[in-house]
N, C-alpha and C positions, 0 to 999 in steps of 0.2 A: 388419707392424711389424718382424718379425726382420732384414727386408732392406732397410728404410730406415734404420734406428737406425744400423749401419755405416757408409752413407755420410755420411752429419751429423759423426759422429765424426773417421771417415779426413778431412775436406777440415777440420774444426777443428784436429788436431793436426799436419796439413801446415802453419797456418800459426801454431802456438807457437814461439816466440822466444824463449828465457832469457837475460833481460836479463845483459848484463857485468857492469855493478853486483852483483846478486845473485850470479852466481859466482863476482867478486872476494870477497864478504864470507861464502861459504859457504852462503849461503840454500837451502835445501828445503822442499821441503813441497806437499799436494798443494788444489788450491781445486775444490770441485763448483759448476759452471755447470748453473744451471737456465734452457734456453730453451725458446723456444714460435715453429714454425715456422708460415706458415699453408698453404694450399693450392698454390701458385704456388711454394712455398720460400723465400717473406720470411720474416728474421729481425724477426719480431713483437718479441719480448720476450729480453733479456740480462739475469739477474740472477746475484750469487754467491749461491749457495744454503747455499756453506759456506766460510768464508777461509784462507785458511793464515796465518800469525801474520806476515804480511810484505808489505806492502801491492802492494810492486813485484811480486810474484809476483799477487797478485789482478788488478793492471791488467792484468797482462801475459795472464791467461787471460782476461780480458774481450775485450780489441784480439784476440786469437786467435780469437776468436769472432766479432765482426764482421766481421773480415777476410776468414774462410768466407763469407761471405753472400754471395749469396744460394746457397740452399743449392736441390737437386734437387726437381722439383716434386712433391709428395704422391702417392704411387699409388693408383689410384683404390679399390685392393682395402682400403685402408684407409677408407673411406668417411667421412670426417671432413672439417672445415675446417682443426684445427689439430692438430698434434703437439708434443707436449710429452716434454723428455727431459733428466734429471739426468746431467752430463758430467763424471765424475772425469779434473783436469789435473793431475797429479803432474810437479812439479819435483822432479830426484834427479841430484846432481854424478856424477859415472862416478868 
């Protein structure tokens, strides 16, 4: 699990995008994504498990999350059909 949970992550936050909109208007904050990968590394399930107070920020880590998909196939050391893994997206202006 140590060595799959990484990659899920790295190829999700390759493809986070912060919106213009929100860094014209100062928005941060950070949204926890709860997915569920299955065997094969479909993206079974995308939910916000937690929002940040700013809806564009929520869209934007959802589409980041699908946009990974499909994700690396399940290792078999992990002997399961599906993997499940809460994904803190922190949006933060530099």
């Amino acid at each position: 699990m140590r060595d799959y949970t990484p990659l899920v992550v790295q190829a999700i936050f390759k493809k986070i995008r912060y919106p213009s909109r929100a860094i014209d208007k100062g928005y941060e904050g950070t949204v926890r994504m709860s997915i569920v990968v299955n065997k094969s590394g479909v993206l079974e399930k995308a939910t916000v498990a937690q929002e940040s107070k700013y809806s564009i920020l929520n869209k934007a880590a959802i589409k980041a999350t699908e946009k990974a998909a499909p994700f690396p196939e399940l290792p078999a050391a992990l002997n399961t059909n599906q993997f499940e893994i809460t994904v803190p997206i922190t949006f933060k202006l530099q």
